[in-house]
C-alpha positions in Angstrom: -18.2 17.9 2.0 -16.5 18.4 5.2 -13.1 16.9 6.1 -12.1 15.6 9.2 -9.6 18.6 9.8 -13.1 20.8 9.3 -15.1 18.8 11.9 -12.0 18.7 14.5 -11.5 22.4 13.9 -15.2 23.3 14.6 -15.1 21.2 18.1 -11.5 22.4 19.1 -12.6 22.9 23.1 -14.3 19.5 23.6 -10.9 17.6 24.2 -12.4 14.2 24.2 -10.6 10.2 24.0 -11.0 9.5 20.2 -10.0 5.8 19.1 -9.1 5.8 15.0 -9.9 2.2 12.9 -7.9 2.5 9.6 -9.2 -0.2 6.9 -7.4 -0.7 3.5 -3.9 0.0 2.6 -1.2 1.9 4.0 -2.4 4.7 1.9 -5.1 5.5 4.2 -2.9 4.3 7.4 -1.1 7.9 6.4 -4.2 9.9 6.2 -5.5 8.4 9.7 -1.8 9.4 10.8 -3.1 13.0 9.4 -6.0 12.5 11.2 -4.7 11.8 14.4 -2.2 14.7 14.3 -4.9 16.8 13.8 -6.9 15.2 16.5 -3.7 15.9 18.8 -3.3 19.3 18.0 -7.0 19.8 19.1 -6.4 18.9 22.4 -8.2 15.5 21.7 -5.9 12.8 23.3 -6.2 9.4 20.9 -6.6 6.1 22.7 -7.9 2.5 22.5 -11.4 2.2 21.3 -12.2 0.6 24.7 -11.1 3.9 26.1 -12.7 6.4 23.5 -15.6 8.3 23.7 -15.6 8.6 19.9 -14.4 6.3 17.2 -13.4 7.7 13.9 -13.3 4.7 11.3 -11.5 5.7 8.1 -13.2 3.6 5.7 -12.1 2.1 2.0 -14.1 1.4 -0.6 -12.1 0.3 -3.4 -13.3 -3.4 -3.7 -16.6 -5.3 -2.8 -14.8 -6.7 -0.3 -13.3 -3.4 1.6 -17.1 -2.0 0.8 -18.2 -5.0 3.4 -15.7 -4.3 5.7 -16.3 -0.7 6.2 -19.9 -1.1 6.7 -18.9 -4.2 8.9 -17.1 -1.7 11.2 -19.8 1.1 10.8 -22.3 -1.4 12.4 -20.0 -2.5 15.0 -19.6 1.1 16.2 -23.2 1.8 16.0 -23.8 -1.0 18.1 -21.4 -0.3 20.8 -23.0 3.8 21.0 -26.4 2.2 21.4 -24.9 0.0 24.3 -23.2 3.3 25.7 -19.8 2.5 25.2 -19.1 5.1 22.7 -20.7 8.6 22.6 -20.3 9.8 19.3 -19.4 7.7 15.6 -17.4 9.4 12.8 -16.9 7.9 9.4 -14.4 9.3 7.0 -12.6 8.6 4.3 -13.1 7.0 0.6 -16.6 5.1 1.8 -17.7 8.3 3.5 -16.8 10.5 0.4 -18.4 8.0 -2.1 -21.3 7.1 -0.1 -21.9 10.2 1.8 -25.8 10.4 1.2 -26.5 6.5 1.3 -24.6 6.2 4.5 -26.6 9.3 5.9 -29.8 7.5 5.0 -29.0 3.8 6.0 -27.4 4.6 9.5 -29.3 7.6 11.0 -27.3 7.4 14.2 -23.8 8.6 12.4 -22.6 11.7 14.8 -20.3 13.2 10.9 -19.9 11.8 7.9 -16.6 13.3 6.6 -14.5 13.1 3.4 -11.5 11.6 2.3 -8.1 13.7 3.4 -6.8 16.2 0.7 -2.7 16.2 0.7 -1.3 19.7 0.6 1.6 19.9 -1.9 4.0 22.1 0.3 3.0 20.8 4.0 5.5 18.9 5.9 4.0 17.1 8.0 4.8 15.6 11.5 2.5 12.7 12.2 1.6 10.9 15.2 2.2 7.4 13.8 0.6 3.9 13.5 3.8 2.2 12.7 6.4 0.7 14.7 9.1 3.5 15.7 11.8 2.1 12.9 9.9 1.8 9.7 7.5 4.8 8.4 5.3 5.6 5.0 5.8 8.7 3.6 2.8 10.0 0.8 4.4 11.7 -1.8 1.3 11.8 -4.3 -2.3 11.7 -4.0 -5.0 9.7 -6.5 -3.9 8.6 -9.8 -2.7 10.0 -12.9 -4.2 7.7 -15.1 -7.6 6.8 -15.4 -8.5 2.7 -15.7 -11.4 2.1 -16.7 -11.9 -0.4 -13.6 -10.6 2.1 -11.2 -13.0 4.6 -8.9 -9.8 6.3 -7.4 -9.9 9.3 -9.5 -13.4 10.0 -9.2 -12.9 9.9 -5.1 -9.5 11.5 -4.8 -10.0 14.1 -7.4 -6.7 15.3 -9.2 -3.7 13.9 -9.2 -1.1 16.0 -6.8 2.4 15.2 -5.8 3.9 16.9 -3.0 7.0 19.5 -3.9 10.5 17.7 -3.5 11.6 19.9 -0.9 8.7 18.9 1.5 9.6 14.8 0.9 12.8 15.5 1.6 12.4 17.7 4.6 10.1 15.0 5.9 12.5 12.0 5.3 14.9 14.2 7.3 13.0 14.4 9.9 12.5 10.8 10.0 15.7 9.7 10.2 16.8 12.3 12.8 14.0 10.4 15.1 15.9 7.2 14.2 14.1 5.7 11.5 15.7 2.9 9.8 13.2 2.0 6.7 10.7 4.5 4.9 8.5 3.3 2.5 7.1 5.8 -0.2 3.8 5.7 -1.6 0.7 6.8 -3.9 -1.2 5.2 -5.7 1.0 5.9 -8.7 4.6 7.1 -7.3 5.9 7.0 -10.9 3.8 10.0 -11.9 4.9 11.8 -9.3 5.6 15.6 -10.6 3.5 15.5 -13.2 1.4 17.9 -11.8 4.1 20.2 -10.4 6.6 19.8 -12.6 5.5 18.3 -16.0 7.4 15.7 -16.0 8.6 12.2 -14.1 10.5 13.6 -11.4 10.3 10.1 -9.5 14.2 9.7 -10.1 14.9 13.2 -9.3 13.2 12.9 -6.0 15.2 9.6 -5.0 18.3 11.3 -5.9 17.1 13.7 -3.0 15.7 11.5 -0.4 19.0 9.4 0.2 21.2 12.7 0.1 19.6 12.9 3.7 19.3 9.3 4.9 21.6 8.4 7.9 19.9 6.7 10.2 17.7 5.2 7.5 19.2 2.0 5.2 15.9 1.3 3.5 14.1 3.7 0.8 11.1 1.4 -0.4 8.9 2.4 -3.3 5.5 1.6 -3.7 3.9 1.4 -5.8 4.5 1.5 -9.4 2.4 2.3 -12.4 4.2 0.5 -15.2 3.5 2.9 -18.0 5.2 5.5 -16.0 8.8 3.7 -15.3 11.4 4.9 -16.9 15.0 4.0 -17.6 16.6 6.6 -15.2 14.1 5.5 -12.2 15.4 2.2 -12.8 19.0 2.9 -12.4 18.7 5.0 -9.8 17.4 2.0 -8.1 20.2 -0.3 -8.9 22.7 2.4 -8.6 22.0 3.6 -4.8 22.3 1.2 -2.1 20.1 2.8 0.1 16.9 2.1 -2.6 15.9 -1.6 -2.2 16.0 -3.5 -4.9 12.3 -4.7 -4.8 9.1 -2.5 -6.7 5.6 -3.2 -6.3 4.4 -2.9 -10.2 1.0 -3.5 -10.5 0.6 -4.7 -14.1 -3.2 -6.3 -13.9 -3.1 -8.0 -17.3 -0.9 -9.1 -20.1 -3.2 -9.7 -22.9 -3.1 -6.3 -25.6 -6.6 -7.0 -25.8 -7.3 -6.2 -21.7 -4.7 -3.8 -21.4 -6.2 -1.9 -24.0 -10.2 -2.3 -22.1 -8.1 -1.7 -19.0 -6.8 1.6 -20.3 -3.4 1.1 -18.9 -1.7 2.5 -21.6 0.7 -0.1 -21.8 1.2 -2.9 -24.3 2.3 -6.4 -23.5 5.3 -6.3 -25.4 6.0 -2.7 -23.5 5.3 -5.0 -20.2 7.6 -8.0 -21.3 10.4 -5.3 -22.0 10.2 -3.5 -18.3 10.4 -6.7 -17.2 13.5 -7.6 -19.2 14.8 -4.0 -18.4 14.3 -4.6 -14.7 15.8 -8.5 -14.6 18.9 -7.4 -16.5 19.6 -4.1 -14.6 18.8 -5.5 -10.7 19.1 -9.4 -11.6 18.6 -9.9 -7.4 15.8 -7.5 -7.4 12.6 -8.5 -6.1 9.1 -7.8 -8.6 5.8 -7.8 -6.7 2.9 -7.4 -8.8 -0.8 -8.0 -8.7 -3.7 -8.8 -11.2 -7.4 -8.2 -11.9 -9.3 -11.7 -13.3 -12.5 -11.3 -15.2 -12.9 -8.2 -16.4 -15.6 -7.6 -18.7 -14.4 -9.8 -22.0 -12.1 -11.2 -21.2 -11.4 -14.8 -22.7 -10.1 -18.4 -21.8 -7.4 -17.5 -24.5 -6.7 -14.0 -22.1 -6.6 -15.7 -19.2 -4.1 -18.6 -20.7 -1.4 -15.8 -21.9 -1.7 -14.4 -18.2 -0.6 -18.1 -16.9 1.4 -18.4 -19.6 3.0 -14.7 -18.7 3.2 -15.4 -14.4 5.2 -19.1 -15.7 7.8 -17.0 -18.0 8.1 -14.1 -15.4 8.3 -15.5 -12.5 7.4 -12.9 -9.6 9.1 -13.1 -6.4 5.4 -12.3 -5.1 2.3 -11.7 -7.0 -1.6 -11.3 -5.6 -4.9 -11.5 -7.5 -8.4 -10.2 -7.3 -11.6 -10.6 -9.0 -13.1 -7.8 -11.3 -15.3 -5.7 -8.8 -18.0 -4.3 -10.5 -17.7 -0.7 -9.9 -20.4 2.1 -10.4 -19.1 5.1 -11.8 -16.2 3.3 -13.8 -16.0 3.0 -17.6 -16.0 -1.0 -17.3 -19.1 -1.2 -15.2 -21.2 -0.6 -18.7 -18.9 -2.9 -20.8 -20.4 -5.6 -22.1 -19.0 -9.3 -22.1 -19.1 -9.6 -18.4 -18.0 -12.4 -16.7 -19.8 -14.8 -14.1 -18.5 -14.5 -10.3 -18.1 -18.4 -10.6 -15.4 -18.1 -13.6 -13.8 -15.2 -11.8 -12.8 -16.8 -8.4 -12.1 -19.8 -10.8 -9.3 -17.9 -12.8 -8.4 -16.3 -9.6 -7.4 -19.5 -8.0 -6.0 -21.2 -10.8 -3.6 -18.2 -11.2 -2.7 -18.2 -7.3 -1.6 -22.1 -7.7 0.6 -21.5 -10.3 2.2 -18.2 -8.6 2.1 -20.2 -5.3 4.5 -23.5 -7.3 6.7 -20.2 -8.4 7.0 -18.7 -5.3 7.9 -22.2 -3.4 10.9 -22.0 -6.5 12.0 -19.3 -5.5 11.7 -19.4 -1.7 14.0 -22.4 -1.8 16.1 -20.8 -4.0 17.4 -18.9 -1.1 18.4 -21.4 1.3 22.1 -21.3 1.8 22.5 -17.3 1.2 23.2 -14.3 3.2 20.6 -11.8 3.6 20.5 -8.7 5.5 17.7 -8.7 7.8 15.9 -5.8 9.9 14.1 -6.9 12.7 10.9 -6.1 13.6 9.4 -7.5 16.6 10.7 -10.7 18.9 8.7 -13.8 18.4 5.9 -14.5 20.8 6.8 -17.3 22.8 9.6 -18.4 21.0 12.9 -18.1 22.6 16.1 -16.4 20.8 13.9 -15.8 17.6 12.8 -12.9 16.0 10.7 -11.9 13.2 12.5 -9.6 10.8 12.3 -8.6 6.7 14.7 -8.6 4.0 15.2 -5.7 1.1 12.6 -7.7 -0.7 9.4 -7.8 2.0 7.5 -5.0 2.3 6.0 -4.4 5.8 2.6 -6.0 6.1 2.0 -7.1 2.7 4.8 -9.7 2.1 6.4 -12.5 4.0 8.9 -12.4 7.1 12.6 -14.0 8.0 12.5 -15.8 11.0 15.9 -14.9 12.5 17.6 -17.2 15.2 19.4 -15.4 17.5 22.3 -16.1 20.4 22.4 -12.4 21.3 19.5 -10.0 21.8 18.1 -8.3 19.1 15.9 -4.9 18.7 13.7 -3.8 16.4 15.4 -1.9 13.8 18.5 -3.8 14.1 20.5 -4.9 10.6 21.7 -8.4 11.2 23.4 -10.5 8.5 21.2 -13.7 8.3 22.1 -17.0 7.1 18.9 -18.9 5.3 18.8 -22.5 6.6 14.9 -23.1 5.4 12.3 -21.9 3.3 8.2 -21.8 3.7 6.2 -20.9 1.0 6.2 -17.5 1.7 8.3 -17.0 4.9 12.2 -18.0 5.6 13.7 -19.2 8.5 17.5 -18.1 9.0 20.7 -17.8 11.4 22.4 -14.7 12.2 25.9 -15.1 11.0 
């Protein structure tokens, strides 16, 4: 299957406006980056879609619901080139590289159908980018190393591949020589990374590297976590450089032995309780975000009672939760023992409640400290406040610090923030 690099390469003297539509995570907002550099390169220039002659859409497909949204935005598109307003339709990424035939078949009036990005292990790359100017993502691996049995990534991605240390670290360099205050790096499992290359966890290593060469940056971000892969070393490196915030998104999915073990995650739930332990006793202001998967196929009221039971005893600074999607091509679509949609989204929500009563704990918790606080945009309509992040919210994903302000602020600015009130998710705070 082509990529998009092939089809831009092939029309390199039909400079056109292209508009880009990322969906999903901020996995695939770096390959639409790559996709847009490419585009630039090609003498294409990339503008709003109300401005493009052609949309690329760089679909997901990793859920039901991303599924939906992808072919929500396909027909959207469509629609528009019917009505003249675009003149050609590209879709790429994980949809178009699962799908590729279906899609060709279903929407006739697709200009390419191209696959998902492939990451090149030495490349340093120097993206036009879709994130503010002060924060960036950096991808230091590509697809995953393990194999879940509820997880199409491998299958779509193909191999797992980190990229060589000295490319990361050339690229964070760059980076903070343009004035970059935050980096976040991610894969879909960063604590594999040099497996491939290196045959062995070089996750630690690579840290060590990155903040040799961060200046301008304060902020070295890591997501996200596969929890079989953490080791000792990669968590004292995180409590042990300042420049490495003390937060980690650590997927875990389940506590039960008995899901783990149908999950494949090579991880038991004693092994989980003790990298949780490890983690609270090492960083005990450290921030754990995690996420579950409810229903999957067999599992029982008594699962789903140690996973309450777990999320009560744990207490996550922020945890999210999804329903089993029932995947072709994955080892648990054929499983027996599956569970009804209605007792999925029932788990689902009970689960949320409780994390929501833990999360309100611990939001309050932080009224009356001192955080440090980069700000990110000023508040619309609101005057003297701005919208900011501490060490422990990741952009996008987790809450925000509304920061009240006598003096201007910019975006990328470290203030010291008071917290005078807490929402269930966001703060509200006073810069000191």
């Amino acid at each position: 299957m082509k990529t998009t690099k092939d089809y831009i390469n092939e029309r390199k003297n039909e400079g056109r406006n292209v508009g880009v539509i990322n969906l999903g995570c901020a996995r695939n907002l770096v390959d639409s980056q790559t996709i847009m550099t490419n585009l630039k390169r090609n003498g294409h220039k990339i503008t709003s879609l109300d401005q493009s002659d052609i949309a690329i859409v760089n679909t997901c497909s990793f859920i039901d619901d991303a599924k939906q949204e992808s072919i929500d935005t396909i027909v959207e598109l469509l629609d528009k080139k019917k009505k003249g307003e675009l003149k050609k339709v590209i879709v790429a990424g994980c949809l178009a590289q699962r799908y590729h035939k279906e899609l060709a078949a279903e929407f006739k009036d697709i200009d390419a159908i191209v696959g998902a990005q492939k990451l090149d292990s030495h490349a340093i790359p120097s993206q036009v980018s879709m994130t503010p100017k002060h924060f960036a993502y950096v991808k230091i691996s590509e697809s995953c190393y393990n194999h879940c049995s509820f997880c199409i990534i491998p299958k779509l991605k193909g191999k797992f591949v980190s990229r060589t240390i000295e490319s990361v670290v050339q690229e964070v360099k760059q980076l903070d020589e343009k004035g970059v205050s935050e980096i976040n790096l991610i894969g879909q499992d960063i604590t594999a990374y040099g497996m491939d290359l290196y045959k062995e966890l070089k996750l630690a290593d690579l840290l060590k590297e990155v903040v040799k060469v961060c200046h301008n940056i304060q902020w070295v971000r890591l997501l996200y976590a596969f929890p079989a892969h953490v080791t000792d070393d990669l968590i004292d490196v995180i409590a042990r450089e300042e420049k490495i915030c003390n937060y980690i998104d650590i997927p875990l999915q389940h506590i039960s032995d008995h899901i783990l073990e149908s999950m494949n995650r090579n991880i038991t739930t004693q092994g989980t309780y003790d990298l949780m332990n490890k983690f609270r006793a090492k960083i005990p202001q450290g921030s754990l975000r995690t996420a579950f998967i409810l229903g999957l196929p067999g599992e029982t009221e008594k699962d789903f009672e140690e996973l309450i039971d777990f999320v009560n005893e744990v207490k996550f600074e922020k945890a999210g939760a999804f329903v089993y999607s029932h995947e072709e091509g994955t080892e648990a679509f054929a499983m027996a023992g599956q569970v009804s949609d209605e007792v999925k989204r029932e788990r689902m929500n009970e689960l949320m409640r409780v994390q929501q009563q833990v999360s309100k704990e611990k939001q309050e918790s932080m009224i009356g400290r001192t955080l440090r606080v980069m700000i990110d945009e000023m508040q619309k309509g609101e005057e003297n406040t701005y919208i900011g992040r501490s060490e422990f919210d990741a952009p996008d994903v987790d809450g925000v610090v509304y920061v009240h302000s006598r003096d201007p602020l910019a975006a990328g600015n470290f203030v010291d923030v008071k917290i005078v009130d807490a929402y269930e998710y966001d703060l509200v705070g006073e810069v000191m």
